[in-house]
N, C-alpha and C positions, 0 to 999 in steps of 0.2 A: 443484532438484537434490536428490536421497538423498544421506545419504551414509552409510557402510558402517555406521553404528548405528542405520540407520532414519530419522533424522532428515530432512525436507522443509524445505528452506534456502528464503526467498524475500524477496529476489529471488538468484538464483541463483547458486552464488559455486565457483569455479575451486577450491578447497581446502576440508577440513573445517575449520574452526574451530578442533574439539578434537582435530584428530591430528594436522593439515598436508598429509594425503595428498588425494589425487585426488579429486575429485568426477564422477563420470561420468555417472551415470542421470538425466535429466530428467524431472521430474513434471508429469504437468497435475493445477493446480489451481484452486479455484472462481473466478468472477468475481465474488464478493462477500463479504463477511468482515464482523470484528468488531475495535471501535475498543476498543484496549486503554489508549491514553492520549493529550490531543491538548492543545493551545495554541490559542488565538484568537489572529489577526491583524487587526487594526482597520484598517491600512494597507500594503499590499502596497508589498514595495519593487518597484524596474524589473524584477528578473529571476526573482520569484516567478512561481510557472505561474499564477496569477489576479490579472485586475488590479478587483476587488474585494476586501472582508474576507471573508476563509477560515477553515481550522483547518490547521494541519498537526498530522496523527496517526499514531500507530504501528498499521495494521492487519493483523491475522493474517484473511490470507485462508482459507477454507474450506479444507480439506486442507493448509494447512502451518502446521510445527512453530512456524516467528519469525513477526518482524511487519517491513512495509514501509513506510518514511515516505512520507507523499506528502498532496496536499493536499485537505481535505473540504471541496465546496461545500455551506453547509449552510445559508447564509443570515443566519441569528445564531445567536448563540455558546449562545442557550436552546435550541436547539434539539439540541446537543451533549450530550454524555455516554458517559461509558465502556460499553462493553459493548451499543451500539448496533452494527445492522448495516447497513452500506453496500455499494453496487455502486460496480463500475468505470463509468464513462464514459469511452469510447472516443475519440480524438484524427480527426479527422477526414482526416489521413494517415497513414499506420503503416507507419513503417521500421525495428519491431523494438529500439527503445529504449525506455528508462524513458520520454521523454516520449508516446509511444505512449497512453499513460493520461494522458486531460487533465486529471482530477482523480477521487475518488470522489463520492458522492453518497448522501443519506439510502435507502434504502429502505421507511420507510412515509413517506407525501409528510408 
């Protein structure tokens, strides 16, 4: 979503953050971004989206202004780092929710 300063909210939120008013216009933006900050999980509990060790990180997708938590299959934790860039991987159902993304994924292998 824009909202009336320009700003590319993602994921996309009902009000502006800094005025409180409407947020109307939907943006399309990229299917891959860059890891602004992330945590290793060693041990996935039951209702993390991977049940292997992950990362969960904050990615600012290509074209928007924030960043999205959600979870990097990355294999091990060396192979993490800020300011890498990840693709979506796509959930193998898709009915339009956050889970839709079944987690991101390194993009150089």
């Amino acid at each position: 979503m824009r909202t009336a300063s320009g700003l590319v909210l993602v994921p996309p939120s009902e009000y502006d953050p800094e005025t409180g008013e409407d947020v109307g216009e939907f943006v399309e933006v990229g299917q891959a971004g860059v890891v602004e900050t992330w945590a290793w999980v060693h041990e996935p509990r039951p209702l993390n989206p991977l049940k292997r060790a992950f990362a969960w990180a904050l990615v600012k997708l290509d074209g928007a202004d924030t960043a999205l938590l959600h979870a990097v299959d990355a294999g091990s934790p060396d192979r993490m780092k800020k300011g890498m860039r990840v693709r979506v991987k796509w959930a193998d159902s898709r009915v339009g929710r956050i889970q839709d993304i079944a987690c991101f994924v390194p993009e150089d292998p």
